[in-house]
C-alpha positions in Angstrom: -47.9 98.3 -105.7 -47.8 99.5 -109.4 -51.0 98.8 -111.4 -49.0 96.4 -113.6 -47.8 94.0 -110.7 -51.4 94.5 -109.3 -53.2 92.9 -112.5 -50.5 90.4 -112.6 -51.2 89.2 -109.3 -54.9 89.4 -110.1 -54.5 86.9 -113.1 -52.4 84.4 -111.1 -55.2 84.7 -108.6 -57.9 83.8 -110.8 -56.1 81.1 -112.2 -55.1 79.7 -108.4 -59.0 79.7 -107.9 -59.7 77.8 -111.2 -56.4 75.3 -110.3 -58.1 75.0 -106.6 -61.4 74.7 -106.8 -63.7 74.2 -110.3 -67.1 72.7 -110.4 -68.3 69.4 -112.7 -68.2 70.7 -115.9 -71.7 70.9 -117.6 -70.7 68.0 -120.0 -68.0 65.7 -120.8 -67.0 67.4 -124.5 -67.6 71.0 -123.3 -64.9 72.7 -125.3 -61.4 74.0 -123.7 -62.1 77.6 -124.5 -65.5 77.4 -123.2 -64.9 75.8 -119.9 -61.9 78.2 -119.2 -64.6 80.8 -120.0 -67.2 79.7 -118.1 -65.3 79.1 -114.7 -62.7 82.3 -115.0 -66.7 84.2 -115.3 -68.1 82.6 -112.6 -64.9 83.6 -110.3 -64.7 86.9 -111.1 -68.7 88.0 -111.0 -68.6 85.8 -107.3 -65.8 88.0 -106.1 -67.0 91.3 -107.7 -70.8 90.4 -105.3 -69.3 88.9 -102.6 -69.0 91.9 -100.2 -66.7 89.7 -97.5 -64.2 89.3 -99.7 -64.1 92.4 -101.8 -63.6 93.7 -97.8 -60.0 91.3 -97.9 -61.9 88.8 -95.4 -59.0 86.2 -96.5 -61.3 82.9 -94.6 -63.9 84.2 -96.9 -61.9 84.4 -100.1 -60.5 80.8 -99.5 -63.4 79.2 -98.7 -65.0 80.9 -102.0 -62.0 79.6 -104.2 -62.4 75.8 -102.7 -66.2 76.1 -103.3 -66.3 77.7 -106.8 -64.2 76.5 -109.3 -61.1 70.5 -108.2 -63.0 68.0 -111.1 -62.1 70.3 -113.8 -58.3 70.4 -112.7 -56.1 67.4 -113.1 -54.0 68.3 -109.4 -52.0 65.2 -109.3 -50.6 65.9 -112.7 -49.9 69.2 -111.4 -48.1 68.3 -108.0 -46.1 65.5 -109.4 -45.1 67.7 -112.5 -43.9 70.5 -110.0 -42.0 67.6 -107.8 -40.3 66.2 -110.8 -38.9 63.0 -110.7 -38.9 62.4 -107.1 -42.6 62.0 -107.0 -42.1 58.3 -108.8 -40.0 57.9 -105.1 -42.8 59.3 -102.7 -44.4 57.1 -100.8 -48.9 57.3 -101.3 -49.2 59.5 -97.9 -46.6 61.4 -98.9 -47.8 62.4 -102.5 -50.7 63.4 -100.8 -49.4 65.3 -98.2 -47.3 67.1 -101.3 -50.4 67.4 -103.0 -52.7 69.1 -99.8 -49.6 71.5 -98.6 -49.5 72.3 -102.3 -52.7 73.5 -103.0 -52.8 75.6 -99.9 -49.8 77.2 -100.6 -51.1 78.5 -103.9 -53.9 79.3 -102.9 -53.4 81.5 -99.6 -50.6 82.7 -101.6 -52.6 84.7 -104.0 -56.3 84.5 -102.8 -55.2 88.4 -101.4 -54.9 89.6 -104.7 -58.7 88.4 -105.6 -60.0 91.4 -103.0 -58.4 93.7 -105.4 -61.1 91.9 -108.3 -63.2 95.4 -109.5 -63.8 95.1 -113.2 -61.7 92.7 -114.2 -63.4 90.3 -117.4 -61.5 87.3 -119.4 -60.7 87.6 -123.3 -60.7 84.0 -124.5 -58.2 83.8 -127.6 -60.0 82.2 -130.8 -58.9 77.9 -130.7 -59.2 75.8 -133.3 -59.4 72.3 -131.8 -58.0 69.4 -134.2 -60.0 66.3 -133.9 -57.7 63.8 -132.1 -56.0 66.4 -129.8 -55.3 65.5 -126.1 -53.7 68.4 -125.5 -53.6 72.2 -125.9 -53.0 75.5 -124.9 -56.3 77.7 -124.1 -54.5 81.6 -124.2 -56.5 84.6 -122.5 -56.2 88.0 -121.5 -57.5 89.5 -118.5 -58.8 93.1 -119.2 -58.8 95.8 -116.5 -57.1 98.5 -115.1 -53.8 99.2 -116.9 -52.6 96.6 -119.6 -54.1 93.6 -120.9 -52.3 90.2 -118.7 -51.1 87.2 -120.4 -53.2 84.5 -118.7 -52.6 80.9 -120.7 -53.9 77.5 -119.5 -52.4 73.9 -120.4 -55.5 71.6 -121.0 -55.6 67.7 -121.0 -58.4 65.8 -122.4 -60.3 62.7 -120.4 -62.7 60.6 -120.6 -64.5 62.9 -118.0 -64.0 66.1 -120.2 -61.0 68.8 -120.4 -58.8 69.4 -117.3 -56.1 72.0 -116.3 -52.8 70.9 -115.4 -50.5 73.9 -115.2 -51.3 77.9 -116.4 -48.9 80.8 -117.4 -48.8 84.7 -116.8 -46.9 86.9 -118.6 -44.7 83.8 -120.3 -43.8 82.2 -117.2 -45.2 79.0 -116.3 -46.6 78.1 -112.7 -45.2 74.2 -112.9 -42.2 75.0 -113.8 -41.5 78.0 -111.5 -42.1 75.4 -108.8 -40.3 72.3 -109.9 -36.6 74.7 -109.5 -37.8 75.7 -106.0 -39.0 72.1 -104.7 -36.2 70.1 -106.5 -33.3 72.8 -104.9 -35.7 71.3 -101.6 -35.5 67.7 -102.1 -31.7 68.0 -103.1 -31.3 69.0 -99.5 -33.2 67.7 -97.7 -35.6 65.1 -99.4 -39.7 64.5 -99.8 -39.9 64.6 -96.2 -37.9 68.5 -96.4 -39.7 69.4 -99.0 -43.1 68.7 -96.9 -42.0 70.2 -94.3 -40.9 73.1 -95.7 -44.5 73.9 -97.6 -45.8 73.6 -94.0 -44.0 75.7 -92.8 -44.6 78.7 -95.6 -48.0 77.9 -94.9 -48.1 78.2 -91.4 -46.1 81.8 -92.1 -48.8 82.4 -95.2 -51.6 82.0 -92.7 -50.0 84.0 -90.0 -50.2 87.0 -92.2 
């Protein structure tokens, strides 16, 4: 694995474990920048001391991502922006069967590549938030080995503070990339396929 697909992987990672798991944010109008800051710190300096998973323990590495970083992510937007349309159609257990089978998929997907965290740190890009904005882009860089890596966030605000709702690396964003795969899914084979299908990838994630 070349060093640029490496920090590539890295950057989705962290941004899986800020998707996946983030604490209450300190306050309610905690700015975008700063939030995305604080958590994307947090990860990284957890990883970098935990000695379990800087050894690959994968148990370890998920169970750190669901502790650490879910209140600061808006995860419903998220699934039913990835499902498209069809989510309007999904019955309640189903939407949150899409929503569970889609959260472990991204994050024993990449979790691996958050062993590989050494000296990794975040550049948050200079925001200028206009008063009356609800939403916005929050743009970093992860620094490390080899080249800097696009790593962008799409922010929502609500009355319980800012929330993530989709993130980008190197120009290509995360909801999107999903919403081709999942509605090529549901085309054949319906909600119900599409469920069964993220079971099954995660059954073959887990497995490995």
């Amino acid at each position: 694995m070349n060093r640029r697909t490496l920090g590539r992987l890295v950057s989705l990672s962290l941004g899986i474990a800020l998707l996946a798991s983030a604490p209450f944010a300190r306050a309610a109008d905690e700015a975008p920048d700063a939030l995305i800051k604080r958590l994307s710190t947090d990860v990284l300096e957890t990883v970098k001391a935990d000695k379990s998973a800087q050894a690959g323990d994968m148990s370890r590495i998920i169970a750190l991502v669901d502790s650490k970083v879910m209140p600061s992510v808006d995860f419903t937007r998220m699934t039913a922006s990835a499902v498209g349309r069809s989510w309007r159609e999904a019955t309640p257990a189903q939407q949150k069967s899409l929503q569970q089978e889609f959260k472990t998929l991204l994050v024993r997907t990449y979790s691996g590549a958050l062993s590989q965290v050494k000296d990794q740190s975040i550049d948050v890009k200079p925001l200028r938030v206009v008063a009356g904005d609800s939403e916005l882009i929050v743009r970093t860089e992860v620094l490390g080995r080899g080249d800097p890596v696009q790593l962008d966030y799409r922010m929502e605000k609500t009355p319980t503070g800012w929330k993530i709702y989709d993130l980008n690396v190197l120009g290509v964003w995360l909801v999107s990339t999903y919403r081709t795969q999942f509605a090529r899914e549901i085309s054949n084979n319906g909600i119900d396929g599409l469920i069964a299908a993220l079971v099954a990838r995660n059954k073959t994630n887990t497995a490995k």
